[in-house]
C-alpha positions in Angstrom: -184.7 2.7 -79.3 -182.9 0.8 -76.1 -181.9 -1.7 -77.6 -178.5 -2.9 -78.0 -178.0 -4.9 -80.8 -175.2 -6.5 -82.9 -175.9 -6.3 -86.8 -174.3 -8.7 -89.5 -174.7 -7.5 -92.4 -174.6 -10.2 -95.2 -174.8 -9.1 -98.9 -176.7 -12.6 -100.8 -176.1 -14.7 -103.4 -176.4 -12.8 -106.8 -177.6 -16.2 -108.8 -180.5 -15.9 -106.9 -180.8 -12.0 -106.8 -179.5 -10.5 -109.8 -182.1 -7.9 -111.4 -182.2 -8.0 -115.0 -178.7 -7.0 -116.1 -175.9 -9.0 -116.8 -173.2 -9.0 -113.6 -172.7 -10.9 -110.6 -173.4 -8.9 -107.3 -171.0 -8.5 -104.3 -171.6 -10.3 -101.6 -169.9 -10.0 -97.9 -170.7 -10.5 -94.1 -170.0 -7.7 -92.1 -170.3 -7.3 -88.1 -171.5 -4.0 -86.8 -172.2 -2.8 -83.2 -175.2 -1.3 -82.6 -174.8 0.0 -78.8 -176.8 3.3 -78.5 -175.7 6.9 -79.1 -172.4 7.7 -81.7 -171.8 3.5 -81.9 -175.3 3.5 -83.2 -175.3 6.7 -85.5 -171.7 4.9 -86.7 -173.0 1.3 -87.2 -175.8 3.1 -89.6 -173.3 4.7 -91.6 -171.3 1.5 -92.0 -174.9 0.2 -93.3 -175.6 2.8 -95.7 -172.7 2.4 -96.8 -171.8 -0.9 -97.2 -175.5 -1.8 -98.8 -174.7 0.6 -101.5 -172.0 -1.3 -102.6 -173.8 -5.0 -102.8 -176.0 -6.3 -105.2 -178.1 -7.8 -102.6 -178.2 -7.9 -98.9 -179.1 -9.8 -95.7 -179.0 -8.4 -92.6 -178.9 -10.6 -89.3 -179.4 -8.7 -85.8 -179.3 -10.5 -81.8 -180.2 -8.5 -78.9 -177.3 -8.9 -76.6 -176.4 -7.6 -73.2 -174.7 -4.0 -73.4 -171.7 -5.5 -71.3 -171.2 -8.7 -74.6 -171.1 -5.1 -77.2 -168.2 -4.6 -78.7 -166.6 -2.1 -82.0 -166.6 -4.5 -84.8 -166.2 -4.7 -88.2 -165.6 -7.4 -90.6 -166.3 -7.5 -94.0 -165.7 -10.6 -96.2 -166.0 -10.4 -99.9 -166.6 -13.8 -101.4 -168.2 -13.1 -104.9 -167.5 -10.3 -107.1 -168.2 -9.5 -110.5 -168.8 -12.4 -112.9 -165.9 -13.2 -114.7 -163.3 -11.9 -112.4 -161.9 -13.3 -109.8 -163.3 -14.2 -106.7 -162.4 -14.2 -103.4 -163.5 -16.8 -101.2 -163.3 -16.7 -97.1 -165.0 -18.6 -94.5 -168.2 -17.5 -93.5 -170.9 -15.5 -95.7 -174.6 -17.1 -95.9 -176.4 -17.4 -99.3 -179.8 -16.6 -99.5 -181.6 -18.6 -101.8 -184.1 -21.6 -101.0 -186.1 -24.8 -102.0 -189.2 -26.9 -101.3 -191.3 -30.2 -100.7 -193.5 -31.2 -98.5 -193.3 -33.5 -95.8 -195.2 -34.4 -92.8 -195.0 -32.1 -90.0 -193.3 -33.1 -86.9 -195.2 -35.9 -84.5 -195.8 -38.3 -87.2 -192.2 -39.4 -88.0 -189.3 -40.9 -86.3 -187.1 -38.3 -84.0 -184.7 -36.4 -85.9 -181.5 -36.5 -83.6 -178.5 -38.5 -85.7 -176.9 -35.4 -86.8 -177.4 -33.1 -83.4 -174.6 -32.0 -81.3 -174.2 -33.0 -77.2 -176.2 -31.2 -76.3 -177.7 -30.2 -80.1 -177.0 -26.4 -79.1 -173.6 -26.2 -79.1 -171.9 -24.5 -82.2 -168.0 -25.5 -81.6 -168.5 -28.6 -84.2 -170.2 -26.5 -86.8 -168.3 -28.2 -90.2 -166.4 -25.0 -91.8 -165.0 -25.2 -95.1 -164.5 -28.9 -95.5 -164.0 -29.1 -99.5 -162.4 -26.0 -100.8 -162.0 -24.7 -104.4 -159.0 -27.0 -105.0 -160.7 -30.4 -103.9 -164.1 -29.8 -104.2 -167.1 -32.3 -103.6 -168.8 -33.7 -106.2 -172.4 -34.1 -105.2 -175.3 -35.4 -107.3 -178.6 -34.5 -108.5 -181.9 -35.6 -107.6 -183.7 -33.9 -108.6 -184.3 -29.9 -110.0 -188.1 -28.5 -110.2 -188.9 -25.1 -111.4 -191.2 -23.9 -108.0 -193.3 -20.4 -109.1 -196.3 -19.8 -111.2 -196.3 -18.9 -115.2 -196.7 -15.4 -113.9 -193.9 -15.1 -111.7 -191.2 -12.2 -112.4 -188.4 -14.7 -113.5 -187.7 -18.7 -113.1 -186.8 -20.1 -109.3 -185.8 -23.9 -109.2 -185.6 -26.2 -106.0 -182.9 -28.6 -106.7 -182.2 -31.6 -104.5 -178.9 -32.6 -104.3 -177.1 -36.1 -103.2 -174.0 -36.3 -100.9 -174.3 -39.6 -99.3 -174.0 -38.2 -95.9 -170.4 -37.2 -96.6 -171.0 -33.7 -97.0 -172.9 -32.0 -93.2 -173.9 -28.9 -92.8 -176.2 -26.9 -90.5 -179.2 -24.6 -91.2 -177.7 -21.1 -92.0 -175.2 -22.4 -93.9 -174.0 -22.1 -97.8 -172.6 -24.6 -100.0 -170.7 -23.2 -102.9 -171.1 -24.4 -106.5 -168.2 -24.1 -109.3 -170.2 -24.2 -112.2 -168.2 -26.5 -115.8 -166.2 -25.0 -118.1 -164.0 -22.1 -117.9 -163.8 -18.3 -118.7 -164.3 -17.2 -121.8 -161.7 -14.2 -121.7 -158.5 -16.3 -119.5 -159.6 -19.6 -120.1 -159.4 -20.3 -116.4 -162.2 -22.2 -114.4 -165.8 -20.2 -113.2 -165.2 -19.3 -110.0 -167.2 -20.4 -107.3 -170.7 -18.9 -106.1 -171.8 -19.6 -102.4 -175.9 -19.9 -102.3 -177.7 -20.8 -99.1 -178.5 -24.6 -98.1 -182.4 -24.4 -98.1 -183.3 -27.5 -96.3 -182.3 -28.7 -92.7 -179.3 -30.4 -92.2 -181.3 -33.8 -92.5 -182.1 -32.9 -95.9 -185.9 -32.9 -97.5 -186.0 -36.9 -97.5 -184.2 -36.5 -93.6 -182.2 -39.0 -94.6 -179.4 -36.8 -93.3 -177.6 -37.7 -97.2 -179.2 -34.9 -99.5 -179.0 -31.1 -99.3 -181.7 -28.4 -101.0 -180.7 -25.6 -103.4 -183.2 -23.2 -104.5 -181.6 -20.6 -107.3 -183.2 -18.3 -109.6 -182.4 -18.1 -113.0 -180.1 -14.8 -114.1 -180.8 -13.4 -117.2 -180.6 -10.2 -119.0 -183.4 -8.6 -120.7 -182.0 -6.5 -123.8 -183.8 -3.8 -125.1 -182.2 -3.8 -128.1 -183.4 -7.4 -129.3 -186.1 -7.2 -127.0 -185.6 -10.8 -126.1 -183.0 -12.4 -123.1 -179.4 -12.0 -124.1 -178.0 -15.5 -123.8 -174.7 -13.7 -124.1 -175.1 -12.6 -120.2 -176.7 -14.9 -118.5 -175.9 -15.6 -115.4 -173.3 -18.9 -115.9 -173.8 -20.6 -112.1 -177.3 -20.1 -112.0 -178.1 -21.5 -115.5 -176.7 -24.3 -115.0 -177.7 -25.0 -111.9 -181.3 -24.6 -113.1 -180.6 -26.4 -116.4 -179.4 -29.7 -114.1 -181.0 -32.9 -114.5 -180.9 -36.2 -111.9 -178.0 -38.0 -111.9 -175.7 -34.7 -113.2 -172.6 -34.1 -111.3 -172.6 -30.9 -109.1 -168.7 -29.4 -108.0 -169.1 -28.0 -104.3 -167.4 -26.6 -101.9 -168.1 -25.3 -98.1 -170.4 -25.5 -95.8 -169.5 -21.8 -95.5 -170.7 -19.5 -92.2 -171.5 -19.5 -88.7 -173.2 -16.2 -89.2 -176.9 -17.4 -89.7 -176.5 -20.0 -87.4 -179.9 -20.0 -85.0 -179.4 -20.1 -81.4 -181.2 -22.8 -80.1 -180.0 -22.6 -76.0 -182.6 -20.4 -75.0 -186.3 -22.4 -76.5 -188.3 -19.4 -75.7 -186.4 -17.3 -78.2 -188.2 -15.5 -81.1 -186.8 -15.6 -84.6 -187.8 -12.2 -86.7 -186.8 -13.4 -90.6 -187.7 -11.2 -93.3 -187.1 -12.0 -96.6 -187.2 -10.7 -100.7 -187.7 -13.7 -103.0 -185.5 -16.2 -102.5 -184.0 -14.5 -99.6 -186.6 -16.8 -97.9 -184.0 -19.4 -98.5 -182.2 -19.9 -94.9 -185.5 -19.3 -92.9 -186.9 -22.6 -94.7 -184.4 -24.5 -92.9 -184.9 -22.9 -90.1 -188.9 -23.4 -90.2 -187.9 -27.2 -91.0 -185.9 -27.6 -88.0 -188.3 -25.7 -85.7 -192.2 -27.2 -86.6 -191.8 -29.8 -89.9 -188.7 -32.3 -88.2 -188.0 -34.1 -84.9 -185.1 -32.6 -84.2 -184.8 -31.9 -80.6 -184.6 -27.7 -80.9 -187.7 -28.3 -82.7 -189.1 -30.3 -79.6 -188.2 -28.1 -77.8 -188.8 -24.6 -79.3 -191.9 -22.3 -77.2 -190.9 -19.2 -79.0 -192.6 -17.6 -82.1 -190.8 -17.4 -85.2 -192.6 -14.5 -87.3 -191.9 -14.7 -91.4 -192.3 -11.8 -93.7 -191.6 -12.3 -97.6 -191.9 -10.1 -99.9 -192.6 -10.7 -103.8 -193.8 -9.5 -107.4 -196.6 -11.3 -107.8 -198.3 -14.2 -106.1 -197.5 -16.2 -108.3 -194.0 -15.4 -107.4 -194.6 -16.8 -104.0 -192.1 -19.4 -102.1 -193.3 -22.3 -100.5 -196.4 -20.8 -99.5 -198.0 -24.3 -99.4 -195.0 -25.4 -96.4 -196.0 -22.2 -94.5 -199.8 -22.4 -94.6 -199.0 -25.7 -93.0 -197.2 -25.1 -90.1 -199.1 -21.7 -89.6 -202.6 -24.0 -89.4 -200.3 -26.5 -87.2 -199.0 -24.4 -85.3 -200.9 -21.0 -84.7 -199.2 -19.8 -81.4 -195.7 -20.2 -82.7 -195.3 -19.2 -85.9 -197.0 -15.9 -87.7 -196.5 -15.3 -91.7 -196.7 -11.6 -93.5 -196.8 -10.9 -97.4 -195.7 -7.9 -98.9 -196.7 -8.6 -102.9 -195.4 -5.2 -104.5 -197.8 -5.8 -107.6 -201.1 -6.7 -105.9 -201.2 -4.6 -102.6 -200.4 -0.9 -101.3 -198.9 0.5 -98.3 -200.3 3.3 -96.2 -199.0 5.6 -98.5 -200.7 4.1 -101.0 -197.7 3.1 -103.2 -196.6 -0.4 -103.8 -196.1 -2.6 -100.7 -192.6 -4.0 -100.5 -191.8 -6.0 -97.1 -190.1 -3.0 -95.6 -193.5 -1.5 -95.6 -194.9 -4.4 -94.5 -192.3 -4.6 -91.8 -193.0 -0.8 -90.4 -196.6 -1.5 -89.7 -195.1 -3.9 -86.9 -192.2 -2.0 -86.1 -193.0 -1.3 -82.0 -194.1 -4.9 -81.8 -191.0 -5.8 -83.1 -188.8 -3.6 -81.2 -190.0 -4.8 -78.1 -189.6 -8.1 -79.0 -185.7 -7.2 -79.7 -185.6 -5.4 -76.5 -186.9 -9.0 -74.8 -184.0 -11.2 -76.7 -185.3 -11.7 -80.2 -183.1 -12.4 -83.1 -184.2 -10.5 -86.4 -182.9 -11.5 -90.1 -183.2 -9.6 -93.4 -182.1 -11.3 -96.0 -182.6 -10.4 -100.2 -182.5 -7.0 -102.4 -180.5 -4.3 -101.2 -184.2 -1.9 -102.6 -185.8 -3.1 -98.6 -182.4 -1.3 -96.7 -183.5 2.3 -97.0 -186.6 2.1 -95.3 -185.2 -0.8 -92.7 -182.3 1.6 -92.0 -185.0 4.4 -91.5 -187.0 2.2 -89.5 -183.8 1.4 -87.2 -183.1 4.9 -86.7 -186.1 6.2 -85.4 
């Protein structure tokens, strides 16, 4: 492989990840060079390694000129195991995500109240605004549980209220301190950072209202053979249990990693999701074929989803997709890897890392050619992306 590429390596949002046990997972954002030869071999130990030691993961790579590579590494942990403490630094995207419908773009007013001059320029991206010890209190819409009776678990879309005080941009995370306080110090839950899943004009685009889209944490014990309410997942929970008009503490918007970079309009976007990894890419998708924004006037790339699930009934916003793919054929391209209903060439389950490697020299040219590739969900897809990388 010739290309050099710089990896950031983002571990996700446990509320919306956790596998059926009982802990938070680790989440961080970590910068790795990916320059050919020992840099490379180096970067993909630094991989191995540091996706064994996350719950969940979500890996964002940019082509780059050689001359722009440089040795980095920067890891920030900003979740750790429930019920301890929890260390929060700037930066570090969620990956969860939301839904509703809306008209795609060309039959609304233009979207450009909350663009930078000119709307690709990152040096007034909002960074931490509230923080843990004056958080925002937002309110809620709305929360709507989005999968099937058959999905593998319960995913909510929650719409939440902030009057235009609180801006963020796509790629972004808002943090969530859920009520109440710990059970063994009697201190407050710490925060949990989960992905903004909506552009930054919100689902209405009223440019007042942000989307969550959280999965419900529990723990399946085999013992009673029934959920454990005893290890639940507290931020999630109560994030699904919300009703409108409930109170929401917040902090953030936290990260620049995720950001898209909009200068170039002929840029491809790569984003490859597990479950409700898919949640940054909606707000990209939003931005680039559902809104008026001008990137998304602008945009003559082709931005290429792959999502992976249980079951199709575990499917995310399939009904958005299907939209903009029958709107807009030569732009944007959608992949399904459903674990439970299809095989690989190998003939063994089809996860989207399988689903990934059927494309991989289409894909590696399109790095080597300036394309920006995302991963973003369950640590499971790194193996076979970090086997995939090395060949």
């Amino acid at each position: 492989m010739k290309t050099a590429a710089v990896f950031a390596l983002l571990a996700t949002s446990a509320a919306a990840f956790a596998p059926q046990q009982g802990t938070q997972a680790f989440r961080a954002d970590v910068s790795l060079d990916m320059a050919n030869g020992a840099k490379r071999k180096a970067a993909l130990k630094i991989l191995k390694k540091t996706a064994g030691a996350v719950g969940a993961v979500a890996l964002a790579t940019a082509a780059v000129p050689p001359a722009a590579m440089a040795a980095k590494k920067v890891a920030e942990v900003v979740e750790v195991v429930d019920n301890t403490k929890t260390i929060v630094t700037a930066g570090a995207a969620a990956v969860v995500a939301g839904g509703a419908v809306v008209a795609l773009k060309g039959g609304s007013g233009k979207q450009d109240f909350l663009e930078a001059d000119p709307y690709w320029d990152q040096s007034t991206v909002p960074v931490n605004v509230y923080k843990n010890k004056a958080p925002f209190t937002g309110k809620v819409v709305s929360t709507k549980r989005i999968v099937g009776p058959k999905a593998t678990g319960e995913t909510c879309h929650i719409v939440i209220d902030h009057k235009g005080d609180f801006p963020y941009w796509e790629g972004q995370s808002w943090g969530v301190i859920p009520p109440g306080v710990r059970e063994k110090d009697g201190k407050p839950h710490a925060v949990r950072l989960y992905s903004i899943a909506s552009s930054r004009y919100g689902d209405d685009m009223s440019g007042k209202t942000g989307s969550l889209c959280v999965r419900r944490a529990t723990y399946w014990c085999p013992e009673l053979k029934a959920d454990d309410p005893a290890k639940k997942g507290i931020c999630s929970n109560f994030i699904c249990d919300t009703k409108p008009g409930d109170d929401m503490m917040m902090t953030g918007p936290a990260g620049k990693v995720m950001l898209l970079p909009e200068e170039d309009p002929s840029t491809d976007y790569i984003m490859v999701a597990t479950g409700t990894g898919i949640a940054p890419y909606r707000g990209f998708i939003r931005r680039l074929f559902v809104e008026n924004p001008p990137a998304g006037n602008a945009y003559k790339g082709e931005a290429w989803l792959f999502l992976g699930v249980a079951n199709s009934d575990a499917l995310l916003y399939d009904d958005e997709w299907q939209e903009v793919l029958q709107e807009y054929p030569d732009n944007f391209r959608l992949d399904y890897a459903i674990s439970r209903e299809q095989e690989n060439k190998k003939g063994g389950k089809m996860y989207v890392q399988d689903k990934v490697e059927e494309y991989a020299d289409e894909i590696f040219n399109k790095l080597d050619s300036g394309a920006h590739i995302y991963f973003c969900g369950l640590k499971g897809m790194m193996p076979g992306i970090q086997d995939m990388l090395a060949e």
